[in-house]
C-alpha positions in Angstrom: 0.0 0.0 0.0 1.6 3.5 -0.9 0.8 7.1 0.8 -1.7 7.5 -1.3 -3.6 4.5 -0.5 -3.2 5.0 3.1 -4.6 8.9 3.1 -7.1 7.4 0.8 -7.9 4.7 3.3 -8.0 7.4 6.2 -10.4 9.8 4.5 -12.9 7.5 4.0 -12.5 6.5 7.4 -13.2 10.2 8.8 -16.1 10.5 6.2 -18.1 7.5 7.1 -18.1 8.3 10.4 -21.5 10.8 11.4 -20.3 11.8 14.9 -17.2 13.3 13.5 -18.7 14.6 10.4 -21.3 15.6 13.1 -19.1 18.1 14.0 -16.5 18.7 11.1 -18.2 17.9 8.0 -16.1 16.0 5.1 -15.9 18.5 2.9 -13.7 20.2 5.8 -11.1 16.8 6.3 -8.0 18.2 3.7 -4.7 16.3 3.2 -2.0 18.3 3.8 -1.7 21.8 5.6 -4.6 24.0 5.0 -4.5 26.4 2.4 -6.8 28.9 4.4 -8.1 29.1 8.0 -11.2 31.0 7.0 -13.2 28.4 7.7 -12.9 26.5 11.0 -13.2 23.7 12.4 -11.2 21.7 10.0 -9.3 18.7 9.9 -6.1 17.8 8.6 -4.0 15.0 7.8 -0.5 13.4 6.2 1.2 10.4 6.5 4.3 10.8 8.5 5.6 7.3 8.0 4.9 4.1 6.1 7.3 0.9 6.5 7.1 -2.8 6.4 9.2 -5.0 8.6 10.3 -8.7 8.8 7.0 -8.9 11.0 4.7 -7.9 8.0 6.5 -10.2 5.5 5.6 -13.5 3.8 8.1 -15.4 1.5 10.7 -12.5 1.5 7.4 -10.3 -0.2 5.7 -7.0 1.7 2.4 -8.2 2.8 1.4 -4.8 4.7 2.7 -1.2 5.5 2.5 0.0 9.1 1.2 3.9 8.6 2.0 6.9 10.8 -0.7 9.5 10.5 -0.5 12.9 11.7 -4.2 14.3 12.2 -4.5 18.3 13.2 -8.0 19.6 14.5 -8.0 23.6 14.1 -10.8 25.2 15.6 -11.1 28.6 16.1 -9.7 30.8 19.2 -11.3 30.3 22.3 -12.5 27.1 21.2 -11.8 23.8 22.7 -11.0 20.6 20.4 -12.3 18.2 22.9 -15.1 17.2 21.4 -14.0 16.9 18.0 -11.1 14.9 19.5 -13.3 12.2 21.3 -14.8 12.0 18.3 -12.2 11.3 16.0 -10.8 9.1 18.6 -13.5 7.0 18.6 -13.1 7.1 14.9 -9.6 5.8 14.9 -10.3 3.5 17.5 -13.6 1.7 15.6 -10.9 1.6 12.2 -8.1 -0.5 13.9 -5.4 2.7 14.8 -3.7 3.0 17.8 -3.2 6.9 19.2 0.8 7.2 19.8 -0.1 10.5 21.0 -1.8 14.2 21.0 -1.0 17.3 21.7 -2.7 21.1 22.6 -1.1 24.2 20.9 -2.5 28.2 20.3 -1.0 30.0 18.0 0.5 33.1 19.4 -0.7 35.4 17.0 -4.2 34.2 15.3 -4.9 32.3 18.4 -6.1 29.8 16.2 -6.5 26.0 18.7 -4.6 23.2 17.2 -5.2 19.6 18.6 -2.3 17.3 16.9 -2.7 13.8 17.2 -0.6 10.7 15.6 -1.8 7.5 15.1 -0.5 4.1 13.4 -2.0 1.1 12.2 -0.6 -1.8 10.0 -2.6 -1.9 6.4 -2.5 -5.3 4.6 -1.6 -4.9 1.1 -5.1 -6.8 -1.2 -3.8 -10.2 -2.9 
């Protein structure tokens, strides 16, 4: 499976599921940085790693990738990303990813609330 598969795999993940787009509708989940902030909240995600080890291997061939995923919520200032966050960890969660961790920052001068979150998973590769 390569990046694209996997971001492919992940945004039909966040789109299927209604208490996320709930709350962030699809149409607002964008690979990659955001091009504009105008409207919030959003959701954003890239692949941060893919790899195969000796684990995920079958007759010296790649059977499946393990996938890093960085996910950023960005709501806007003076907002909390709580909800949105137990959301999409419930997300993750019901699709098999483990959270390796998350994170609150503001920035200092649009005061704009990210919530960065990474999770991995292992993705088999389709025979």
């Amino acid at each position: 499976m390569d990046i694209k598969e996997a971001k492919t795999v992940l945004k039909s993940q966040l789109a299927a599921y209604a208490g996320l787009t709930a709350l962030v509708p699809a149409s607002r989940h964008v690979a990659g940085y955001p091009n504009s902030f105008a409207t919030l909240p959003m959701i954003s995600f890239s692949e941060e790693d893919s790899f195969n080890t000796d684990a995920d291997r079958f007759d010296d061939e790649p059977i499946a990738d393990t996938s890093v995923m960085e996910i950023n919520i960005w709501v806007a200032p003076n907002t909390s990303a709580t909800p949105i966050f137990k959301q999409l960890n419930a997300c993750m969660e019901l699709n098999g990813w483990n959270r390796d961790g998350a994170a609150d920052m503001v920035d200092p001068e649009s005061k704009i609330v990210r919530k960065f979150c990474r999770y991995s998973t292992v993705l088999y590769r389709e025979a």
